[in-house]
N, C-alpha and C positions, 0 to 999 in steps of 0.2 A: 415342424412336423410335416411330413410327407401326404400325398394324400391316403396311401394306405394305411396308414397308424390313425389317421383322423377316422376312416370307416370305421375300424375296429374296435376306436373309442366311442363313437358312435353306438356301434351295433352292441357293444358293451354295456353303454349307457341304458339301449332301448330293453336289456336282457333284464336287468336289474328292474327299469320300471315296471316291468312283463311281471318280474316276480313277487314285487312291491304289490301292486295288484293280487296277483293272487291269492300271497299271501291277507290281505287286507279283505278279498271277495269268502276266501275259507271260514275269517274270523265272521265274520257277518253269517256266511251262509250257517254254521257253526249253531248261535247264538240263536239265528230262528229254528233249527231242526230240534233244538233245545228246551224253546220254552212250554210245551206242554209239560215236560219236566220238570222244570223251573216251578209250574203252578202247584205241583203237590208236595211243595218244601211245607204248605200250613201241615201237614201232615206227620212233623215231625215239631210243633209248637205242642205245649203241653195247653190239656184241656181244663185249666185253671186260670184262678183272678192272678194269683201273682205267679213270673217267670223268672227264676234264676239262674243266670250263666255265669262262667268265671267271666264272660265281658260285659254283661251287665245285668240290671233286677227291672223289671218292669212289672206293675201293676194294672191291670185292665180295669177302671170303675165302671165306663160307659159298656165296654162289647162282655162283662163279665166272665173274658175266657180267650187265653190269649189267643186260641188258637182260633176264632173266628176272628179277630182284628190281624192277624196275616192273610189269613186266607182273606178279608177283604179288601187289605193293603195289595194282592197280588194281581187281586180280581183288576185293579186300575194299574199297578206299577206292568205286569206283564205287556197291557194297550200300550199303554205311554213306552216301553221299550220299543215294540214295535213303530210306533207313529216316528220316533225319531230315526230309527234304523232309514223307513222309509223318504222323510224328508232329508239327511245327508246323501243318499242313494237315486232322490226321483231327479230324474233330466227333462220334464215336462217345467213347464211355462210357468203353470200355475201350481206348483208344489211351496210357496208360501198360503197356500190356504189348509194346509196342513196345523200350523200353528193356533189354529181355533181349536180342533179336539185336543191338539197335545194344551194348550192352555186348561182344558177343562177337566185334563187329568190330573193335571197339576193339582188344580182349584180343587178335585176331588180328595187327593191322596191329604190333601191339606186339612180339610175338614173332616176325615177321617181321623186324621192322628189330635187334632181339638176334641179331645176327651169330651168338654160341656155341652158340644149340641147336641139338640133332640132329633134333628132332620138336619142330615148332611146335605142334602141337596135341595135344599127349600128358596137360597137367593142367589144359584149361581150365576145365572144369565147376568143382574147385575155388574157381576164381578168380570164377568168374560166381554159386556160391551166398548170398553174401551181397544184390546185385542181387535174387533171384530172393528170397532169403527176404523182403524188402519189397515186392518187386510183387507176386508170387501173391496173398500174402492181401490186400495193397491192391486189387487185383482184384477178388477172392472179396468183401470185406466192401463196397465200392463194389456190386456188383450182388447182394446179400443187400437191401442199401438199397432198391434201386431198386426188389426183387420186392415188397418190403414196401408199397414207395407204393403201386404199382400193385394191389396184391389187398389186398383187406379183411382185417384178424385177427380180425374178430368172426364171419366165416363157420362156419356147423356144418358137422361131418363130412358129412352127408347131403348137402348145397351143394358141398362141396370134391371130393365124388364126383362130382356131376352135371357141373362146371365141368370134370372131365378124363377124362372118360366121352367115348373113341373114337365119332366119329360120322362120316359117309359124309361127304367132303368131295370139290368138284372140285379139276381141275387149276388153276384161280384161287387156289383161296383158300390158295395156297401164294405167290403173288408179289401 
């Protein structure tokens, strides 16, 4: 290969990821213009204990009526689409701290669809502390890291004072 055929295939290459993207940014952006939409599907569940479709029969004991046990499934399933959208999509540091609401939407939708309890959300912290025991400090030691690149350890007190020594700032040099 010459080097013009190599550009080509290059510039080729960079066309397709170009559209690879966008196509992949449409489907996303698509999906959220979407979901207030999405929320008023309980609006076509029937306002009855039992639901029959040619794909399936569902019976409501606990929400007696199917159509508040959608609309409450949506109430959490809509968040939970979004939190994931977000955590695939976020290029920030700390976008594993995401994974605590999506876990408790999880936890939610779950106890929701457990027909027998009385209070769907009476013990979920339990359930969600092991989740939280591995992100927090995954967290915390991820941006311990990062404080570290960014500032010198060789700095004296005298320095470490002047570097965070309050000084008169505008309204700029906040954004």
């Amino acid at each position: 290969m010459d080097k013009q055929q190599l550009k080509l295939k290059k510039q080729k290459s960079k066309f397709l990821d170009n559209k690879k993207e966008l196509i992949i940014g449409s489907l996303i952006a698509t999906i959220i213009a979407i979901t207030p939409y999405l929320f008023t599907i309980w609006e076509g569940a029937p306002n009855e204990k039992p639901w029959d479709t040619f794909l399936f029969s569902y019976t409501s004991p606990y929400y007696e009526s199917a159509q508040i046990l959608v609309w409450t499934l949506l109430g959490k399933v809509i968040p939970l689409l979004l939190l994931i959208i977000w955590i695939f999509t976020c290029r920030h540091w700390w976008y594993h701290v995401l994974l605590v609401p999506i876990a408790m939407y999880v936890y939610h939708i779950i106890t929701i669809i457990n027909d027998d309890l009385e209070f769907s959300e009476e013990t979920q912290i339990l359930y969600l502390l092991p989740v939280m025991a591995v992100v927090i400090p995954s967290i915390y030691l991820i941006r311990a890291r990062m404080f570290n690149k960014l500032t010198d350890a060789d700095k004296t007190l005298e320095e470490l004072e002047e570097e965070f020594k309050i000084t008169k700032r505008s309204f700029r040099d906040y954004f």
